[in-house]
N, C-alpha and C positions, 0 to 999 in steps of 0.2 A: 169681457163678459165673465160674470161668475161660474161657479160648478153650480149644481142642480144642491147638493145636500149641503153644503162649506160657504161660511164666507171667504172661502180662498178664492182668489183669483184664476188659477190654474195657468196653463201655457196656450201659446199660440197654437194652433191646428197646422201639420206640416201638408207641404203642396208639392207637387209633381216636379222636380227638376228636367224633364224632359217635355217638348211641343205633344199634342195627340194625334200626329200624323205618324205612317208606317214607316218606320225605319228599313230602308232599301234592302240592307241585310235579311231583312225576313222574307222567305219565301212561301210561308205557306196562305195559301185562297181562303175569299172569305166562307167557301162553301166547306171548304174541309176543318177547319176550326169552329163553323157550327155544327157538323157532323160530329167531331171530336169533342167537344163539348155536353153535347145531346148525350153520348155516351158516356160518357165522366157521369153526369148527372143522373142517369138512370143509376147507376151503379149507387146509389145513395149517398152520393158528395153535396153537399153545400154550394151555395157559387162560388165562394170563398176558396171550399178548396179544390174546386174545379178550378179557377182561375191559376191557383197556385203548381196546378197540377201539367198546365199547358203553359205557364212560365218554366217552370225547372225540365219536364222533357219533352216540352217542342221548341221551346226559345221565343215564348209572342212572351213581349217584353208588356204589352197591353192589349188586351180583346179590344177594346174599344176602340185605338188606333186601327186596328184590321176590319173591325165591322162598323166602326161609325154608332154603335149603340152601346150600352153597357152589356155586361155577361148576362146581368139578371133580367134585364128586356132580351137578350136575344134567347135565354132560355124561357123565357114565360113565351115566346112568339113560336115556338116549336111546343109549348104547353105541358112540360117538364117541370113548371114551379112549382113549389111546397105550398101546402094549405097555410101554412104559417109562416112567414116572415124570416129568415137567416136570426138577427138580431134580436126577434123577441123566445125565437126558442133557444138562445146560447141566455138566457136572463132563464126561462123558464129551467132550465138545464141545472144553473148555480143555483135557483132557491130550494131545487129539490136536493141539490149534494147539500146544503144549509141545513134544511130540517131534516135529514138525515144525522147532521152534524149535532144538533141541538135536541134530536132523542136521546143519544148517548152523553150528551154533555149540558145538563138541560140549566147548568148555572153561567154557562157563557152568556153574558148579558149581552160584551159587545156585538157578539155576532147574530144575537136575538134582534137586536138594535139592527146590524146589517139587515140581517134579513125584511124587516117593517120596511127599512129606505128601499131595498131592489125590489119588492113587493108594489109601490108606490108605483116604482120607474114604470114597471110593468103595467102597471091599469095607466098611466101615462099614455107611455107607446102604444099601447092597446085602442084607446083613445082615437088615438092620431092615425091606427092603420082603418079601422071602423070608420072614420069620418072618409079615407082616400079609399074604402072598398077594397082594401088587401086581406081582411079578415071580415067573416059572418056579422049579421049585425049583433046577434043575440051573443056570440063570443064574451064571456066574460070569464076573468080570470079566477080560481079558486085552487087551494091548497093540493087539494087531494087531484082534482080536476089537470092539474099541474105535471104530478108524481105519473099519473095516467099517458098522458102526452109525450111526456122524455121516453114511457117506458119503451 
């Protein structure tokens, strides 16, 4: 399969060297890693770097092995998820450091150019969270609208 803006080809998608069952060594319950989590998460983390945060200091080599669900359903099931989506606000995040970039430097074409393509990605994903109900239906994506949102 190709990339989204390239006729390149790109790479394969890496996969899990490990089964998704709990590895004996871990002891912590699935009730205290949704509590731990829950917390992480109020604290204004990501799933992302909650997950990251209960890998390096509790040792859950995977939430998912422990709870059977991903991070991001066992935080939307305690109702701790983000109005927006992990993914499209780390895109929403770079087009604003872009046109940041492109006030001050307003002849970089290429990165004018970047910006139009993650621009696209964005009403994309946008798209796609709209049709599965993870973003308002009237949500649409705009510059300034953008800048507002990261702030």
């Amino acid at each position: 399969m190709s990339r989204i803006h390239s006729g390149r080809k790109g790479r394969a998608g890496s996969h899990r060297p490990y089964p998704l069952t709990k590895p004996e060594w871990v002891t912590i319950t699935n009730e205290e890693l949704v509590a731990q989590a829950v917390q992480l998460s109020k604290s204004g983390r990501s799933a992302a770097q909650v997950g990251q945060q209960l890998r390096d200091s509790m040792g859950v080599p995977s939430a998912r092995a422990v709870t059977g669900k991903r991070l991001e359903a066992v935080l939307a099931d305690a109702g701790v998820h983000p109005e927006i989506p992990d993914d499209l606000q780390a895109l929403l995040k770079r087009v604003v450091h872009l046109q940041h970039h492109l006030e001050t430097h307003p002849k970089d074409l290429a990165n004018r150019r970047g910006l139009s393509l993650m621009e696209s990605r964005i009403r994309r994903l946008a798209r796609y969270y709209r049709q599965r109900r993870r973003i308002p239906e009237n949500w649409r994506y705009s510059a300034r609208g953008a800048a507002l949102q990261v702030e």
